[in-house]
Backbone as a printed PyTorch tensor [residue, N CA C, xyz], in Angstrom:
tensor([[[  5.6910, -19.4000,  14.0760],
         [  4.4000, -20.0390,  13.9380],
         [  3.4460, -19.1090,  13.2160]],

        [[  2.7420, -19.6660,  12.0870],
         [  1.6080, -18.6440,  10.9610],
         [  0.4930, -18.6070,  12.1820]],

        [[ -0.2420, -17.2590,  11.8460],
         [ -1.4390, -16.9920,  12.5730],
         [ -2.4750, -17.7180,  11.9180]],

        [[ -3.0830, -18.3700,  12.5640],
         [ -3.8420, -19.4320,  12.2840],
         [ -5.4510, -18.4050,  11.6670]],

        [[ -5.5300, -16.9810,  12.1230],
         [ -6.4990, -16.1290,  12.1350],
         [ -6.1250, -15.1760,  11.4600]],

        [[ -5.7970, -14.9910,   9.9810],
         [ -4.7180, -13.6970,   9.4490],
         [ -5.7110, -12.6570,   9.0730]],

        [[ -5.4920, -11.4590,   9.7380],
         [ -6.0960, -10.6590,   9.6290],
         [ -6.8370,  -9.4700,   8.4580]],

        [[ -8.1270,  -9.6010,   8.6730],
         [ -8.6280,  -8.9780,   7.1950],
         [ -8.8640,  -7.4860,   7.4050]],

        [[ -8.1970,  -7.3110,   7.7060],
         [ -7.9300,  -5.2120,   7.1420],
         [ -7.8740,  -4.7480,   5.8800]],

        [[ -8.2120,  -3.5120,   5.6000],
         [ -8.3530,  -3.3240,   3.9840],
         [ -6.7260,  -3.1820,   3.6030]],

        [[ -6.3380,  -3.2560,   2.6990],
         [ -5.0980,  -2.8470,   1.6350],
         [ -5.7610,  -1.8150,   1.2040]],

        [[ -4.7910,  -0.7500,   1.2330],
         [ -5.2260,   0.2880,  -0.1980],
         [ -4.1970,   0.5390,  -1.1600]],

        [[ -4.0860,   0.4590,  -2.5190],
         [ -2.6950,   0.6520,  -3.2190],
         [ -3.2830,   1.6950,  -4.1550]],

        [[ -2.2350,   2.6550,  -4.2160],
         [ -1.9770,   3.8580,  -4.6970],
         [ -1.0060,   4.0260,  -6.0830]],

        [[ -2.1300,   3.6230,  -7.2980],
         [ -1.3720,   3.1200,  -8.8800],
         [ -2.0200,   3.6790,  -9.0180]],

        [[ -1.2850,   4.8160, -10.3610],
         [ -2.2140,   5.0920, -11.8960],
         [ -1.9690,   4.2940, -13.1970]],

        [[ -0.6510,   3.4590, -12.7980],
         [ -0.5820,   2.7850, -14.0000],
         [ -1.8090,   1.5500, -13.8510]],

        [[ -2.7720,   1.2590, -15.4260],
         [ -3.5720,   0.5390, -15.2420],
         [ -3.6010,  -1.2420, -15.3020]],

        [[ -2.3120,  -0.9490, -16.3710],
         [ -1.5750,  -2.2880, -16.5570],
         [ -1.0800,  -2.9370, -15.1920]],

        [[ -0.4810,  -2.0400, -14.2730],
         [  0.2240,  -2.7050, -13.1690],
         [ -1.2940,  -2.8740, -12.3540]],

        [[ -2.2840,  -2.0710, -12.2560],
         [ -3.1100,  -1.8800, -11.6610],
         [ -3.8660,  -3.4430, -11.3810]],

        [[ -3.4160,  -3.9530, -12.8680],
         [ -4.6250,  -5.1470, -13.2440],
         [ -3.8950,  -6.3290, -13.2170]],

        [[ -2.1390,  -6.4590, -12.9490],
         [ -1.4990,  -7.3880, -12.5790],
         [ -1.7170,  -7.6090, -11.2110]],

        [[ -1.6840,  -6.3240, -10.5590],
         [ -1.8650,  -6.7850,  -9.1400],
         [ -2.8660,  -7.4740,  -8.6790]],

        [[ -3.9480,  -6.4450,  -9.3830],
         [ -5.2420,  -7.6540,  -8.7490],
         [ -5.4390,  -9.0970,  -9.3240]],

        [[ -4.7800,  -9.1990, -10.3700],
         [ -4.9560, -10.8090, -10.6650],
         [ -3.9520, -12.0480, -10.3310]],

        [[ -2.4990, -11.0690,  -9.4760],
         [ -1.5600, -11.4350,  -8.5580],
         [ -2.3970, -11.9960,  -6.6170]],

        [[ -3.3560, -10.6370,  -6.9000],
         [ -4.0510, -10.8640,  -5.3930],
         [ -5.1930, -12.0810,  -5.6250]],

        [[ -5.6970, -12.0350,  -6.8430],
         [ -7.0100, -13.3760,  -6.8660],
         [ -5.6850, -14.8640,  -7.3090]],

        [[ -4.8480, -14.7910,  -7.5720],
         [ -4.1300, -16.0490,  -7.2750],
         [ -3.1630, -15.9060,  -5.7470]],

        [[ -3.0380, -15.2720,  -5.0180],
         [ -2.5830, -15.7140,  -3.8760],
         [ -3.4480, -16.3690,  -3.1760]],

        [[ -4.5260, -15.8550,  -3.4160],
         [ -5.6240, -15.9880,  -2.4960],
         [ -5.9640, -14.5150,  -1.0500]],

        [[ -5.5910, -14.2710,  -1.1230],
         [ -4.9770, -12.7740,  -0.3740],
         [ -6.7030, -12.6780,   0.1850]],

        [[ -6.6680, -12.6100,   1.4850],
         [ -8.3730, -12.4720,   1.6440],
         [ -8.2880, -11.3550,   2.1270]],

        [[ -7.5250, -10.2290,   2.4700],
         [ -7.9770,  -8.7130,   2.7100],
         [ -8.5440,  -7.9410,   0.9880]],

        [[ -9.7450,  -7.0870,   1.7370],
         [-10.2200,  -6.0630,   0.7430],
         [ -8.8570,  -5.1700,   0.3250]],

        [[ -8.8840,  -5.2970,  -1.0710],
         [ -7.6430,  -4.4760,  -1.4870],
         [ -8.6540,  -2.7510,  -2.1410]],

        [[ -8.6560,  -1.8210,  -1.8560],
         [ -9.0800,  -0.3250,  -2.9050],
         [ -8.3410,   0.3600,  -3.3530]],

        [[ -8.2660,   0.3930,  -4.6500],
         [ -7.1400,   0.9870,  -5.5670],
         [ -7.8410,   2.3490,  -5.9430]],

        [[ -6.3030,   3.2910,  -6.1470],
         [ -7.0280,   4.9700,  -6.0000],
         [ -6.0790,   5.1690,  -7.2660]],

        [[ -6.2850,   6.1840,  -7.9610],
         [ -5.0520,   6.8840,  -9.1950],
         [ -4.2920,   7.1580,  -8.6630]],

        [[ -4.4610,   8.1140,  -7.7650],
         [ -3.2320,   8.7240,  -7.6430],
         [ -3.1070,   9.6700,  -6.0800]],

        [[ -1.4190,   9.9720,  -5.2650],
         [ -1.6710,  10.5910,  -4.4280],
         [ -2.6580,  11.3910,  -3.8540]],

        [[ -3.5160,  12.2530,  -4.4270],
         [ -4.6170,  13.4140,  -4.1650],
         [ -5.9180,  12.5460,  -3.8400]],

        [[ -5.7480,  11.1710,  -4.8230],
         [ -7.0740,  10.2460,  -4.3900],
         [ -6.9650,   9.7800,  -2.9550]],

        [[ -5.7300,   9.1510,  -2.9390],
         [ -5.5430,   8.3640,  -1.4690],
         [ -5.3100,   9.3600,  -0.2670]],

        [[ -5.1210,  10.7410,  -0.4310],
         [ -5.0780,  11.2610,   0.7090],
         [ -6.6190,  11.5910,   0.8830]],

        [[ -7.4650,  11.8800,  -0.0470],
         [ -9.1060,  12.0040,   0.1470],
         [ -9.6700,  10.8530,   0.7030]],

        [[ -8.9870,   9.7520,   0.5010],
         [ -9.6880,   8.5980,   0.9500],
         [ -9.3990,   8.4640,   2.3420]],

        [[ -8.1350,   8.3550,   2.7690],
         [ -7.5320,   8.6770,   3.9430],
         [ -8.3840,   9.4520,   5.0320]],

        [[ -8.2450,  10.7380,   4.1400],
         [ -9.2610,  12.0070,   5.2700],
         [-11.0390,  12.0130,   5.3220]],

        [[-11.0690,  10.8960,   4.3780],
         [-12.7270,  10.6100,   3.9730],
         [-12.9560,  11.9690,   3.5400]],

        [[-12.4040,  12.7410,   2.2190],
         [-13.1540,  14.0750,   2.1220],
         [-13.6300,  13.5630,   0.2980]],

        [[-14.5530,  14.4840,   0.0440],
         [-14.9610,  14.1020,  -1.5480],
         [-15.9910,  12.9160,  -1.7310]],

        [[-15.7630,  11.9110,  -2.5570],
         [-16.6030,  11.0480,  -2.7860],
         [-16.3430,   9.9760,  -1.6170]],

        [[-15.1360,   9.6880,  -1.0540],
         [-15.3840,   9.1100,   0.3530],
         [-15.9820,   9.6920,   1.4590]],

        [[-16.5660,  10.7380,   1.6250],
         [-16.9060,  11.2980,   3.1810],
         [-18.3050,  10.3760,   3.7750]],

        [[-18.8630,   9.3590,   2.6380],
         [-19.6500,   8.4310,   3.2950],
         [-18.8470,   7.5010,   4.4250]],

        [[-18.0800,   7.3800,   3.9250],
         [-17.1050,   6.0670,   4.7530],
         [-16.2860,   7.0550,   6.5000]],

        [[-16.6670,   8.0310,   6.6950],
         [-16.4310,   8.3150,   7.8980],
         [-16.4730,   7.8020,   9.1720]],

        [[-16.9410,   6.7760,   9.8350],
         [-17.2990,   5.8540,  10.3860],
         [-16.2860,   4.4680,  10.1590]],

        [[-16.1450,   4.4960,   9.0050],
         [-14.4810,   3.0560,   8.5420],
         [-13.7130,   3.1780,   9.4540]],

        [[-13.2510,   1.5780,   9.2810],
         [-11.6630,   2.1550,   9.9290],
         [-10.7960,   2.1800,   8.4560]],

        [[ -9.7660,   3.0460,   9.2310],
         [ -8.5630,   3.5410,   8.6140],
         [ -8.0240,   2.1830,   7.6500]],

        [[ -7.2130,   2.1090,   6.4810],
         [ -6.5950,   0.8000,   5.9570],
         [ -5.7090,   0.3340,   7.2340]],

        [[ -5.3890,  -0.9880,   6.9930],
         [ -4.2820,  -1.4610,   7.5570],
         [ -2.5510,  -1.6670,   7.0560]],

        [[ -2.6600,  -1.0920,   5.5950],
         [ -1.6050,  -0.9830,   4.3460],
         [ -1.6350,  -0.3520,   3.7820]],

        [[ -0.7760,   0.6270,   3.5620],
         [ -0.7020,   1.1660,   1.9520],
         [  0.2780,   0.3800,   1.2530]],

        [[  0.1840,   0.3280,  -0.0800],
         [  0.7820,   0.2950,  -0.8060],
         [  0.7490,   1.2670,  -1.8080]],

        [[  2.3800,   1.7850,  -2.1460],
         [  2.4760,   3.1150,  -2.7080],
         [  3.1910,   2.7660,  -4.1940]],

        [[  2.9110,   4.1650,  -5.1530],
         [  3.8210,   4.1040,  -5.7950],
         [  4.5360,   5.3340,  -5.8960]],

        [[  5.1250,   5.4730,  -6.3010],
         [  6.2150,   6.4870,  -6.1980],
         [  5.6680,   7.6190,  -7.2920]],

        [[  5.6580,   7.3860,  -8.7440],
         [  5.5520,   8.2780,  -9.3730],
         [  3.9950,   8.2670, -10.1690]],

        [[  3.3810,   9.0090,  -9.3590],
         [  1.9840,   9.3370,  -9.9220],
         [  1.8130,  10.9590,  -9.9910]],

        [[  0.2250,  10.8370, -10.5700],
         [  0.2590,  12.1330, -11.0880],
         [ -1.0160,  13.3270, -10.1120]],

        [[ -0.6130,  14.4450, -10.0410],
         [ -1.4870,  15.2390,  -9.2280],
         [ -0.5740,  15.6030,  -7.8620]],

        [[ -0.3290,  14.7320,  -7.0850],
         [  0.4860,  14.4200,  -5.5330],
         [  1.0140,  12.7970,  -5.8450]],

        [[  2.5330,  12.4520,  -5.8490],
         [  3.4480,  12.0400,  -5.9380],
         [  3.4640,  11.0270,  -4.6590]],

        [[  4.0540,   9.9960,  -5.1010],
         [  4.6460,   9.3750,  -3.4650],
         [  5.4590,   9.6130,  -2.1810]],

        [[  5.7840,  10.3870,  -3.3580],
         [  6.7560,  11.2600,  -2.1250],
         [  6.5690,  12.2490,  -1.3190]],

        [[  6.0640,  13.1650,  -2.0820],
         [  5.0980,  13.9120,  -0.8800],
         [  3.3320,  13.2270,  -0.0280]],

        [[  2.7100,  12.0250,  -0.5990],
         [  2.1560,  11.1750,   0.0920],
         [  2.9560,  10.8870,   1.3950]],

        [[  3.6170,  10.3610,   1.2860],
         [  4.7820,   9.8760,   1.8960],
         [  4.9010,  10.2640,   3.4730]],

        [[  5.4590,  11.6330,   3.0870],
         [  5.3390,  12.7660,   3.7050],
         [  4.1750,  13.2500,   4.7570]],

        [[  3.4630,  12.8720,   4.0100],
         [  1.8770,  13.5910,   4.3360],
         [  1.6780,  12.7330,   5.5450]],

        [[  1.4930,  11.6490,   4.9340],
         [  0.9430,  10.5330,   5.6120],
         [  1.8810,  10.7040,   7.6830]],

        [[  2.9790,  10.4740,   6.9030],
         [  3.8900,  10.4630,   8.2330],
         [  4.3260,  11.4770,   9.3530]],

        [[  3.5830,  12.5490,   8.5160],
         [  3.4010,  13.8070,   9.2230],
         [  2.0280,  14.0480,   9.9920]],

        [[  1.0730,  12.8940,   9.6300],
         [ -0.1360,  13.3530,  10.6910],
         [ -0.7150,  12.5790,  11.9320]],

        [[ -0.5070,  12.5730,  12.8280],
         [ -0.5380,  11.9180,  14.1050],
         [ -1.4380,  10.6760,  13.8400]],

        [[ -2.8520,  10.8790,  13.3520],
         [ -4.0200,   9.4460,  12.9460],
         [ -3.2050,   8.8180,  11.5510]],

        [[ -2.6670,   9.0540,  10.7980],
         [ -2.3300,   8.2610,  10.0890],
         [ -0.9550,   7.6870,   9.9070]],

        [[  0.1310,   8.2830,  10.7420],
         [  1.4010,   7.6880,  10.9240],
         [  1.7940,   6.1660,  11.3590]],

        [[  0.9060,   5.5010,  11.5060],
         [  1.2070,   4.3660,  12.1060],
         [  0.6790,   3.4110,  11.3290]],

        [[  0.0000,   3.4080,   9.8770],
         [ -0.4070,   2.5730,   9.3360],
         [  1.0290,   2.4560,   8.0600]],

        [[  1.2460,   1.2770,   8.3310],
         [  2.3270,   1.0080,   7.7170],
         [  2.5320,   0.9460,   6.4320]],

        [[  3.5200,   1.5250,   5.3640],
         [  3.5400,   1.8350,   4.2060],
         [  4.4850,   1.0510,   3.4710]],

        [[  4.1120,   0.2590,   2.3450],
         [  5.3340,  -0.7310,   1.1670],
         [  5.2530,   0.2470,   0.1870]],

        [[  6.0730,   0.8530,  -0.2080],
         [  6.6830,   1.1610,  -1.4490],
         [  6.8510,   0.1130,  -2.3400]],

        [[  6.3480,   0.1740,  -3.3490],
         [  6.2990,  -0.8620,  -4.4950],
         [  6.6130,   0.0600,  -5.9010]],

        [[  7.2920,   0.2460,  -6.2280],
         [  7.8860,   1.4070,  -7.3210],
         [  9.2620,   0.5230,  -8.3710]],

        [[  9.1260,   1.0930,  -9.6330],
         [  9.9200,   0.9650, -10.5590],
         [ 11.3830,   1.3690,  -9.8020]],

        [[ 11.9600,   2.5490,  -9.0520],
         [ 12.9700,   3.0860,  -8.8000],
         [ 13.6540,   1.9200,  -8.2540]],

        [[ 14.7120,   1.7970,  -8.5210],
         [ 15.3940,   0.8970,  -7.3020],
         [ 17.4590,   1.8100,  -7.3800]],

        [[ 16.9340,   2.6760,  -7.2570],
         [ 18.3880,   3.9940,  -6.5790],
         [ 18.3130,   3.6570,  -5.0540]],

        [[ 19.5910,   3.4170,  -5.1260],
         [ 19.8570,   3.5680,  -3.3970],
         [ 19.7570,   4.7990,  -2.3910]],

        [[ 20.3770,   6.0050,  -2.9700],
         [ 19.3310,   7.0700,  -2.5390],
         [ 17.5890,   7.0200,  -2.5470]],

        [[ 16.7490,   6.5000,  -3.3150],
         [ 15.2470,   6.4190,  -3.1610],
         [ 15.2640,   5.6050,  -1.9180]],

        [[ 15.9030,   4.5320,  -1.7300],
         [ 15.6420,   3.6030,  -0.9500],
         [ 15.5500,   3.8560,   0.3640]],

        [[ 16.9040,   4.7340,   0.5370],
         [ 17.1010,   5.4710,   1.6930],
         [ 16.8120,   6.9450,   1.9610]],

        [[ 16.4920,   7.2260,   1.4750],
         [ 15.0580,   8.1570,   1.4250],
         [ 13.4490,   7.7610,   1.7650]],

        [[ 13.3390,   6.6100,   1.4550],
         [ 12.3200,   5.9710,   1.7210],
         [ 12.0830,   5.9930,   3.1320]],

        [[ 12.9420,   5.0660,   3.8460],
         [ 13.0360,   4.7200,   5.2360],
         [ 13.7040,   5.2780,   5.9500]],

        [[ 13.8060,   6.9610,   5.0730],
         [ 13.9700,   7.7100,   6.5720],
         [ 13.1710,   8.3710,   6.6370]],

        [[ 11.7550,   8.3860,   5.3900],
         [ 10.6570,   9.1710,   5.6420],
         [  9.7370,   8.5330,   6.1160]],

        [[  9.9650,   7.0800,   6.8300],
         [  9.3280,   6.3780,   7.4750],
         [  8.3930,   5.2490,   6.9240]],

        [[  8.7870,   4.9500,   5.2270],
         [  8.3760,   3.8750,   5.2210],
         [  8.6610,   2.2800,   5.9310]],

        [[  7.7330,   1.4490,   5.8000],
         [  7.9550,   0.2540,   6.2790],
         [  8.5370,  -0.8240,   5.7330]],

        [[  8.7810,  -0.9880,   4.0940],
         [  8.8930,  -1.6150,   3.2990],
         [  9.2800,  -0.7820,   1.8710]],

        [[ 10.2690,  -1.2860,   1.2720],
         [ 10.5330,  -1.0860,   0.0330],
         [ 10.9710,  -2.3380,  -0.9990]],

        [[  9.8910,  -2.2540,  -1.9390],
         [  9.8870,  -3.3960,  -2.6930],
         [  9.7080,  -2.7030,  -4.3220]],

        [[ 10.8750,  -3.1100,  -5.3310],
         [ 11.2000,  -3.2600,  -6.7390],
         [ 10.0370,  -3.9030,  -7.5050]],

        [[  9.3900,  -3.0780,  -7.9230],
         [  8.2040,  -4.0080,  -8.9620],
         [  8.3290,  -5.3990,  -9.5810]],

        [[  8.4100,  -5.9530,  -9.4810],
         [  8.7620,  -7.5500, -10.4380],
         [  8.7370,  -7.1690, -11.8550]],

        [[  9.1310,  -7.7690, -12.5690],
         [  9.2960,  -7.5470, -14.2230],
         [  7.8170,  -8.5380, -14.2880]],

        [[  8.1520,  -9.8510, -13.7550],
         [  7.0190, -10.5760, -14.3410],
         [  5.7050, -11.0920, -13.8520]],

        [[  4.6070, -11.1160, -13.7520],
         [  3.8040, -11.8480, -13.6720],
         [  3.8770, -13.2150, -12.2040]],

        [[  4.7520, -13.4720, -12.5080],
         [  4.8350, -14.8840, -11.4850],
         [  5.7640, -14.3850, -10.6380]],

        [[  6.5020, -13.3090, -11.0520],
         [  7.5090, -12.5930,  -9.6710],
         [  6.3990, -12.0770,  -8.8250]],

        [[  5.4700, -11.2060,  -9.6650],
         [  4.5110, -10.2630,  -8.7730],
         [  3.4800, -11.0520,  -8.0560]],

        [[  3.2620, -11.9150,  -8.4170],
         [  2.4680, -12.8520,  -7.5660],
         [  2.7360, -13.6870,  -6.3560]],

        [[  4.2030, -14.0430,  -6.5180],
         [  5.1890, -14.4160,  -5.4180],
         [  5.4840, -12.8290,  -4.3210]],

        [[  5.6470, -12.2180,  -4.7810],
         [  5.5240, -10.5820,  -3.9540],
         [  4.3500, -10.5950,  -3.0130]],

        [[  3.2970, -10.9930,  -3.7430],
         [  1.8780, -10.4160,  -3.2180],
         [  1.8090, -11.3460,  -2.0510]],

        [[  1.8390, -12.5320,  -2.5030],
         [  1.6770, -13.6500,  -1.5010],
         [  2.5100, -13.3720,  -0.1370]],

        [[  3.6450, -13.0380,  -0.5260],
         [  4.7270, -12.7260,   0.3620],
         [  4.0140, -11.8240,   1.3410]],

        [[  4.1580, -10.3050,   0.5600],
         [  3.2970,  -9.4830,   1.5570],
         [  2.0500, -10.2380,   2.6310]],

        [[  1.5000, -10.7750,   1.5840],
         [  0.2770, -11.1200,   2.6380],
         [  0.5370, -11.9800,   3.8660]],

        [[  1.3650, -13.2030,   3.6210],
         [  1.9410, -13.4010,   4.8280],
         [  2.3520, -12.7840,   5.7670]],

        [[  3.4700, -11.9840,   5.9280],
         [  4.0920, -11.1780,   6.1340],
         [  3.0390, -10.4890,   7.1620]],

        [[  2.7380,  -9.7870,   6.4130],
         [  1.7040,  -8.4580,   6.8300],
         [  0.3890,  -8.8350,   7.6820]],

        [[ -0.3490,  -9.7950,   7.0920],
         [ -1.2960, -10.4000,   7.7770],
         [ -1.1200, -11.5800,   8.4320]],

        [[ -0.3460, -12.2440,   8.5810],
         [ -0.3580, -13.8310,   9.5950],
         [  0.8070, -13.8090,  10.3390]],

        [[  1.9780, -12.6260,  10.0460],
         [  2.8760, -12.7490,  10.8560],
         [  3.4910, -11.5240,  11.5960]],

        [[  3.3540, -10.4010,  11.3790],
         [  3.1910,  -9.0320,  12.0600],
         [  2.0520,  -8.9040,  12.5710]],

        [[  2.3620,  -8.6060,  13.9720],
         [  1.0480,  -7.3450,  14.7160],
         [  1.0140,  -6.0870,  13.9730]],

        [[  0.0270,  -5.5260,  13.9150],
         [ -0.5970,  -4.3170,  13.0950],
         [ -0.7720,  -3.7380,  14.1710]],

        [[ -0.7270,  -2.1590,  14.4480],
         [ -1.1920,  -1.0730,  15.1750],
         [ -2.5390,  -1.7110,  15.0520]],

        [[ -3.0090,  -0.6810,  15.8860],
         [ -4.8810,  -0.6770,  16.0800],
         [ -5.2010,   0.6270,  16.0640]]])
C-alpha cells in the first residue's frame, strides 16, 4: 500500500558533471518528485554541507538530508572516499546512500555495498530512462520505505 503522506526530506546529489546535473533536475520537475533536491560539485562540497562548515554553517539548526545521491567520480574528494566518510561517522551513517554512477563493474558494485551503500543504480543513457529512475527512487524512498529519524 503507497503512503498516502510521502515524505518531504531534502535529497542532496553529489554531481560535477553539469549536463547530468541538469538532466536530473528536469527528470525531478517531470516526476513531480516533491522533496527539496541541493546539488553540490563535488565530494569536499557535500561533506561541508553535511558538517554545516563554510558557506553552510548558517544551516546548523537543519536537519540532516534524508538521501544522498552520489557519484562516484568527482573531483577534490571522490565517492569513494565520501562513501567512506559518511559511513564512518556515527550522525551521519544512517542516512541512506544511492550510488548513481557511470561504473557498472561488479567489483564497484560490491564494493559499494560493503561500504554500506543502500542502493546502486547505472546512470540511464537516456532522458526518459532517467526520468523513469527518478520517479522510481521517489517512490521507493519516499512513499514506501521508513527513513531513520
Amino acid at each position: 500500500m503507497r503512503n498516502p503522506n510521502p515524505k518531504t526530506v531534502e535529497i542532496v546529489y553529489a554531481e560535477d558533471n553539469q549536463i547530468d546535473r541538469m538532466m536530473v533536475q528536469e527528470a525531478l520537475k517531470e516526476s513531480r518528485l516533491i522533496n527539496p533536491v541541493r546539488f553540490v560539485d563535488n565530494g569536499e562540497e557535500l561533506m561541508d554541507y553535511l558538517y554545516r562548515r563554510g558557506k553552510y554553517s548558517d544551516m546548523v539548526n537543519k536537519p540532516l538530508p534524508g538521501l544522498i545521491l552520489l557519484d562516484l567520480i568527482m573531483p577534490k574528494k571522490d565517492g569513494w572516499e565520501v562513501l567512506e566518510e559518511i559511513k564512518a561517522e556515527p550522525k551521519f551513517r544512517r542516512i541512506p546512500i544511492v550510488v548513481l554512477t557511470i561504473s557498472n563493474s561488479k567489483e564497484d558494485v560490491n564494493k559499494i555495498f560493503d561500504m554500506g551503500a543502500a542502493s546502486y543504480i547505472p546512470k540511464p543513457i537516456t532522458f526518459d530512462s532517467l526520468a523513469d529512475v527518478i520517479q522510481t527512487l521517489g517512490k521507493y524512498w519516499f512513499e514506501i520505505v521508513e527513513l531513520p529519524v
